[in-house]
C-alpha positions as a Python dict, from the first residue, in 0.01 Angstrom:
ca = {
    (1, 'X'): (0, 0, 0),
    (2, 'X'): (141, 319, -67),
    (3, 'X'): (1, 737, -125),
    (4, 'X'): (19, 919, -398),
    (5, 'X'): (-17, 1279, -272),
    (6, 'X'): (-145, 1541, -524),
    (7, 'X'): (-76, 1888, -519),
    (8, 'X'): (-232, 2178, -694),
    (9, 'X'): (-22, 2526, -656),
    (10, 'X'): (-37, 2838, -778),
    (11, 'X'): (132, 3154, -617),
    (12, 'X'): (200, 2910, -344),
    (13, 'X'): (585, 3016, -247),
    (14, 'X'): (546, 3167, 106),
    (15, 'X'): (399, 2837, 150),
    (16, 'X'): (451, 2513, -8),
    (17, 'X'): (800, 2393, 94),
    (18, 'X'): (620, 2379, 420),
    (19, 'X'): (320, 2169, 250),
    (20, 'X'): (576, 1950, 94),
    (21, 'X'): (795, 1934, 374),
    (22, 'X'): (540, 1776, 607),
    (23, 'X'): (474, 1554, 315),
    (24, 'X'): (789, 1422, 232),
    (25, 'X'): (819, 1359, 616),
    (26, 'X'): (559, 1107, 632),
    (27, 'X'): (802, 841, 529),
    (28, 'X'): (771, 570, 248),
    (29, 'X'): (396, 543, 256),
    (30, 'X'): (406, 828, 31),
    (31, 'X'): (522, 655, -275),
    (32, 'X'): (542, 1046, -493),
    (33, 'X'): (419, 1415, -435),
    (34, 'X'): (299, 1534, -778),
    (35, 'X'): (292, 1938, -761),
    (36, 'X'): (57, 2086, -1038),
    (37, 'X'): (174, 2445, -1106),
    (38, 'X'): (-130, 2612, -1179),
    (39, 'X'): (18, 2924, -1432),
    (40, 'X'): (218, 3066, -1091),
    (41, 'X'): (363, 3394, -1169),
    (42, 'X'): (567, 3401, -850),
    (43, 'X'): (852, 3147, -795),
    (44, 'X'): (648, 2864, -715),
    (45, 'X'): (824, 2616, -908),
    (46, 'X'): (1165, 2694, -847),
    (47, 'X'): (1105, 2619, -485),
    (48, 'X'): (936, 2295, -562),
    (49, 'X'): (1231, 2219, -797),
    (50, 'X'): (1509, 2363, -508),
    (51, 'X'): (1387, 2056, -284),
    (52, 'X'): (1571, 1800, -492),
    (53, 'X'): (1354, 1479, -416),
    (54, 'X'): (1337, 1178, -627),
    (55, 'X'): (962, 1155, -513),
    (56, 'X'): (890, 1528, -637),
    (57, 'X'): (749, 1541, -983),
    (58, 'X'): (619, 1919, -1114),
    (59, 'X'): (357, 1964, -1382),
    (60, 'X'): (237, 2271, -1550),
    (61, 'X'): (-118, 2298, -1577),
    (62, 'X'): (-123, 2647, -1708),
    (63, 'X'): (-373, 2797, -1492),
    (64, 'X'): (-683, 2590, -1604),
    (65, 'X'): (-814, 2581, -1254),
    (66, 'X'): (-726, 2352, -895),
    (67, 'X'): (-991, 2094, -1034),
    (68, 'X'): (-804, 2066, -1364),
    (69, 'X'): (-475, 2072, -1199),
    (70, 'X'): (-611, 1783, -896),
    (71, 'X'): (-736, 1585, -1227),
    (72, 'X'): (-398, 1608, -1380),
    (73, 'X'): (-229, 1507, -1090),
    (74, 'X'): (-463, 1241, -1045),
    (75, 'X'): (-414, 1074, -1403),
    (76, 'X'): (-7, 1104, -1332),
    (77, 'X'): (-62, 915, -964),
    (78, 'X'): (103, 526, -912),
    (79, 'X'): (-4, 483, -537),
    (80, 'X'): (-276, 223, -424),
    (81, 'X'): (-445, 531, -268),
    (82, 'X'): (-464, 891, -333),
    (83, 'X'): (-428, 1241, -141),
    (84, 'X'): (-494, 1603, -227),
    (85, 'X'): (-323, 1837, -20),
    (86, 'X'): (-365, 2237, -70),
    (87, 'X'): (-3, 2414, -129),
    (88, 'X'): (-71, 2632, 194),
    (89, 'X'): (-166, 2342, 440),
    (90, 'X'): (50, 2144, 638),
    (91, 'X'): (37, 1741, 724),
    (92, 'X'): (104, 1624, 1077),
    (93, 'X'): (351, 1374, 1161),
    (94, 'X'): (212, 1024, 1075),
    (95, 'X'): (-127, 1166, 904),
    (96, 'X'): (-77, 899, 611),
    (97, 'X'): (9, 600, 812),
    (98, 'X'): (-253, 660, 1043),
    (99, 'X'): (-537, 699, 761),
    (100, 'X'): (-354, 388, 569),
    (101, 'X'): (-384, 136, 896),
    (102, 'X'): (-775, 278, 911),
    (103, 'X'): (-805, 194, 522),
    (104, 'X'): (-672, -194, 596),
    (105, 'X'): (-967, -237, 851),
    (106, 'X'): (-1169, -93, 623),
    (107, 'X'): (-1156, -303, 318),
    (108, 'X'): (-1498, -126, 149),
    (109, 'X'): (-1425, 211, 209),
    (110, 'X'): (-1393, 461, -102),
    (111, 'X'): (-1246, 702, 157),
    (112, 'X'): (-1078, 715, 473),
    (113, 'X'): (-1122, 1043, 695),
    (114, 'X'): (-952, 1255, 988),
    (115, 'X'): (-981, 1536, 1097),
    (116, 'X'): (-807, 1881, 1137),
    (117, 'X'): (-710, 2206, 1337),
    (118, 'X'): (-637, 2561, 1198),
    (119, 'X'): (-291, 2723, 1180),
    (120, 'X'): (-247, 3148, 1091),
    (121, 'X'): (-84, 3222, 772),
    (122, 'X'): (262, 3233, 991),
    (123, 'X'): (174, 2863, 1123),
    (124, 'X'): (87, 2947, 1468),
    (125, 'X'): (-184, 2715, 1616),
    (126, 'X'): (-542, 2940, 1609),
    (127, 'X'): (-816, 2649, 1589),
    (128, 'X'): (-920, 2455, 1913),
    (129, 'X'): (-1058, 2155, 1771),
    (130, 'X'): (-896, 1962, 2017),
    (131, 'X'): (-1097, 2026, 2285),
    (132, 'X'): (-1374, 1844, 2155),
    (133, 'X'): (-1420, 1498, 2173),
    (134, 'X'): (-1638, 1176, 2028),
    (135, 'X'): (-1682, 1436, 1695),
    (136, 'X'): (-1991, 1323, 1532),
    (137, 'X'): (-1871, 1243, 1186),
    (138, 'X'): (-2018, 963, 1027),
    (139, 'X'): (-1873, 640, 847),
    (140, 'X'): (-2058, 402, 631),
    (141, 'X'): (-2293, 534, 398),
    (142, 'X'): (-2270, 847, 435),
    (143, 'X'): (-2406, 1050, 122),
    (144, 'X'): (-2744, 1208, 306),
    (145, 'X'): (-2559, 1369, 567),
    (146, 'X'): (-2282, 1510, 305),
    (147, 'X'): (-2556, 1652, 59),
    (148, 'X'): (-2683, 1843, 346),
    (149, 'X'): (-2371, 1991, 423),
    (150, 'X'): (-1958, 1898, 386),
    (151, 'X'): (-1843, 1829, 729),
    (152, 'X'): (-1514, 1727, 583),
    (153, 'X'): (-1398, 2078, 395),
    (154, 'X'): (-1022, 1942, 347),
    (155, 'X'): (-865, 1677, 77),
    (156, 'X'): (-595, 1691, 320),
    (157, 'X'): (-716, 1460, 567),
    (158, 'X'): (-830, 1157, 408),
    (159, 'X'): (-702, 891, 136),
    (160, 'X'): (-914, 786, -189),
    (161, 'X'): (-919, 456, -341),
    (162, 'X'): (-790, 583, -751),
    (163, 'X'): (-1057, 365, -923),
    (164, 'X'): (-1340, 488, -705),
    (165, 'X'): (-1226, 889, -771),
    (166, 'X'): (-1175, 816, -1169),
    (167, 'X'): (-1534, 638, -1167),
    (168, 'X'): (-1669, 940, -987),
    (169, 'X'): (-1584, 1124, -1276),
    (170, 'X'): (-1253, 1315, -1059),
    (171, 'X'): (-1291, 1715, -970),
    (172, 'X'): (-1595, 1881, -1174),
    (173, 'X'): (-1373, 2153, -1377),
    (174, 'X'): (-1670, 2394, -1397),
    (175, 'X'): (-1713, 2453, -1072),
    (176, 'X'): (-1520, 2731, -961),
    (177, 'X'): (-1627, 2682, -562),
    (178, 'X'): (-1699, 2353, -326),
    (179, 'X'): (-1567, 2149, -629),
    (180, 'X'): (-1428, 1910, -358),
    (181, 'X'): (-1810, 1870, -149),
    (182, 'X'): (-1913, 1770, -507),
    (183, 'X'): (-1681, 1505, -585),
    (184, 'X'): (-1671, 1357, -216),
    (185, 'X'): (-2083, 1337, -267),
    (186, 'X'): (-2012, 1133, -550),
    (187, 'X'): (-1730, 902, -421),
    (188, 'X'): (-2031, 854, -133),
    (189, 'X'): (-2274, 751, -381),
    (190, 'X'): (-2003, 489, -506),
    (191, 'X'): (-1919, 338, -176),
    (192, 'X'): (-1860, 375, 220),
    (193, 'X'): (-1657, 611, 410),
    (194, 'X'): (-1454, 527, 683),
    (195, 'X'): (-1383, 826, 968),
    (196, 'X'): (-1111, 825, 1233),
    (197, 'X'): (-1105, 1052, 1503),
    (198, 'X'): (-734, 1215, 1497),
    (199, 'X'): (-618, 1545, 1397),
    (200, 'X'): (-412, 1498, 1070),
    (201, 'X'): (-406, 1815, 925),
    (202, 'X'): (-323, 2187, 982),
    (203, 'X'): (-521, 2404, 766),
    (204, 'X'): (-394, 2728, 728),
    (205, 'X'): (-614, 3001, 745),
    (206, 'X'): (-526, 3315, 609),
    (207, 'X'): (-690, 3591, 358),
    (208, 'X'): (-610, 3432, 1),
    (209, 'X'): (-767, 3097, 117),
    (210, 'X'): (-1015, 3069, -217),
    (211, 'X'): (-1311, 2996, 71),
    (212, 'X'): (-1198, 3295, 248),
    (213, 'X'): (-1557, 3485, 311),
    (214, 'X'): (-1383, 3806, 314),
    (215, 'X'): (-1390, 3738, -48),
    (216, 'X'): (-1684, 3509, -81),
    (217, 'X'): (-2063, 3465, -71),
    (218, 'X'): (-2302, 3186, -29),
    (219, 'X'): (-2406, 3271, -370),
    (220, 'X'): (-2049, 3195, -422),
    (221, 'X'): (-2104, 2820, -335),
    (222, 'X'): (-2479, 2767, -456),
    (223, 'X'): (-2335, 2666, -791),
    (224, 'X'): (-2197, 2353, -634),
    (225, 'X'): (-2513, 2252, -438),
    (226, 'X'): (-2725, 2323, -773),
    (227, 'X'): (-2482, 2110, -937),
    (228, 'X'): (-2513, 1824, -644),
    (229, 'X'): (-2882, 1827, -641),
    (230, 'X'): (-2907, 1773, -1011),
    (231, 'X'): (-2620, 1553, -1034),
    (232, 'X'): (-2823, 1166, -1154),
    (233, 'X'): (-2580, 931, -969),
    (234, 'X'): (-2611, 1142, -645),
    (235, 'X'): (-2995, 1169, -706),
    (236, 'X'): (-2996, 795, -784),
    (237, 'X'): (-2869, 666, -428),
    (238, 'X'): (-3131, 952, -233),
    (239, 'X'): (-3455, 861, -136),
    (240, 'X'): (-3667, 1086, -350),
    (241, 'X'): (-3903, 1216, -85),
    (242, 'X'): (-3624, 1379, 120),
    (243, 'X'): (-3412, 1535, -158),
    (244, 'X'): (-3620, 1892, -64),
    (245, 'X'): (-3535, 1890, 284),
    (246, 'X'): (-3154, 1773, 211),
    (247, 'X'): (-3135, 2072, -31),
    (248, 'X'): (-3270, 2332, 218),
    (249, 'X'): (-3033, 2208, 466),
    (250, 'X'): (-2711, 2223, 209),
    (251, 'X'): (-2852, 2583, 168),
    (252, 'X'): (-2905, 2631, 555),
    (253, 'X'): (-2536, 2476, 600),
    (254, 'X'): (-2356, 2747, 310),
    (255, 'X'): (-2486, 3012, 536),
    (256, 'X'): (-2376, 2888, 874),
    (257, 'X'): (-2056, 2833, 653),
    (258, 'X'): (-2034, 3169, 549),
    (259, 'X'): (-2108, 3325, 879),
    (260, 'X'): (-1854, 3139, 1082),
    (261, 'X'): (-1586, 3252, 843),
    (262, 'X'): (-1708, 3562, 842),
    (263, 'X'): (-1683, 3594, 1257),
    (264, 'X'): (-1293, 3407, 1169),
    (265, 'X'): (-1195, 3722, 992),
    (266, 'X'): (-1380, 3952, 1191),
    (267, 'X'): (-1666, 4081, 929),
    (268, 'X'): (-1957, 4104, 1178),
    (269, 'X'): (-2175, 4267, 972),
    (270, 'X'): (-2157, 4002, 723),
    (271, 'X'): (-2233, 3756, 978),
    (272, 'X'): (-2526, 3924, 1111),
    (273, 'X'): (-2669, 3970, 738),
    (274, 'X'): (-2599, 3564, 702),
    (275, 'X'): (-2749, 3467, 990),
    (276, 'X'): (-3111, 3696, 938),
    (277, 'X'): (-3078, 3492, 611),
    (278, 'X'): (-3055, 3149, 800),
    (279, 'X'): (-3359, 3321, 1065),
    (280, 'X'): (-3566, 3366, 775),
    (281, 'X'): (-3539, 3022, 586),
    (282, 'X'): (-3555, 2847, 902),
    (283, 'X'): (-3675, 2958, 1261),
    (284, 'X'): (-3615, 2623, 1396),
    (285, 'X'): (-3241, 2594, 1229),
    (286, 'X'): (-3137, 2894, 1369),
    (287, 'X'): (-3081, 2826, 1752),
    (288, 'X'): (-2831, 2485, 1576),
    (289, 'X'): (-2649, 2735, 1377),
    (290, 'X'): (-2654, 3001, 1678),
    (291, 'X'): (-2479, 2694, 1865),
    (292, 'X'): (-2208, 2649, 1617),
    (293, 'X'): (-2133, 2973, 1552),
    (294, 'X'): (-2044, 3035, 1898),
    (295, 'X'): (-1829, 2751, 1843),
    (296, 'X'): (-1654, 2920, 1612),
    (297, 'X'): (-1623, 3256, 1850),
    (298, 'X'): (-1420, 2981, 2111),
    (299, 'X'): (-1184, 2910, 1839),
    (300, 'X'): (-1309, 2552, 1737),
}
């Protein structure tokens, strides 16, 4: 068994020696790291190229997109399972072997899951995910809970079997938002996920994340769920009569999204405008999203 870990960068050089550094430091699970320059115009590459690794490779994908550049990466991979980890994020020690010894006591899962924490865009600790325990994050079948909402956010913390992510058709290049919620709702419609509770991943957190709702909407992300909720193999594996209330609670979810990363970088107003939106859909949602936004005031 070994990981092929796939890369998509562009502009990435403050960053990604650090992403491939904690990569390259998970020892020889990872059989290659496959870095997809995405048309950088800083010196991206020569960084990735200064680190002299035989398990390096660099592509150009000549800024078609992350989805295009994840797909290319993809096609390249070797390894029994597959990773994609964002240029600006950082793996813990032992992240892959610890999702690789969950995948061999889970011979039917698609997709094996952790968890992770958030870092500051200098890589100080900021998230206190830690503190909570017995998360509630499913395994199994789990496509109705991820249509209502991605509670995993981050290719960085889980591995993919290759043949299930090239039969789910890989990273939907027309989305330019929640690309990844749409594949991982497919891979669910393929087969079972498998979640283990550990902290594998530091997610770094810092204004040019592309979910950064500094810079984004909900309207931003409503492409994706429109694209979910229309996709026929998702549809297929749904039972028909709760496909409404799964859609208004994707739509209740992109709110609460937007609202806690709103409070993160310290828009209030925004959040107060997102969650009169959420009051207004759904009286008896909002005292659930109340609760996790003042999750997200504690830091978690």
């Amino acid at each position: 068994m070994s990981v092929s870990i796939v890369m998509a960068a562009k502009n990435a050089s403050a960053h990604v020696r650090e992403a491939i550094e904690s990569s390259l430091a998970q020892g020889g699970c990872v059989r290659e790291l496959i870095v997809v320059d995405d048309g950088s115009t800083d010196n991206t590459a020569a960084v990735v190229h200064g680190l002299g690794d035989r398990r390096i490779q660099l592509l150009a994908n000549a800024g078609s997109g992350v989805s295009a550049a994840r797909n290319l990466g993809a096609q390249r991979a070797t390894g029994s399972w597959l990773m994609f980890l964002d240029a600006d994020d950082r793996l813990r020690p032992g992240a892959v072997s610890t999702l690789m010894a969950a995948a061999q006591n889970a011979p039917e899962a698609v997709l094996v899951y952790g968890d992770y924490d958030r870092i500051d865009g200098k890589g100080r600790p900021i998230g206190r995910r830690a503190f909570l325990r017995r998360r509630s994050k499913p395994s199994g079948r789990v496509l109705e809970r991820l249509v209502g909402g991605n509670f995993i956010v981050n290719g960085g913390i889980m591995i993919i079997r290759p043949d299930a992510f090239h039969a789910a058709g890989g990273f939907d290049e027309s989305l330019q938002y929640c690309e990844d919620w749409h594949c991982w709702c497919r891979l669910a419609a393929l087969g079972e996920f498998e979640f283990i509770d550990a902290l594998l991943l530091d997610y770094r957190v810092h204004a040019a994340n592309t979910m950064n709702a500094a810079l984004r909407s909900p309207q931003d992300f409503f492409p994706a769920a429109n694209k979910i909720f229309c996709d026929k193999l998702i549809l297929s594996k749904l039972p028909p009569e709760l496909i409404p209330r799964l859609r208004r609670a994707a739509d209740l979810h992109l709110f609460t999204y937007a609202a806690a990363q709103a409070i993160r970088f310290g828009r209030y107003r925004e959040a107060i405008t997102y969650i009169l939106r959420i009051a207004q859909r759904s009286p008896r949602y909002t005292p659930r999203a109340l609760a996790r936004l003042s999750l997200t005031c504690a830091g978690i």
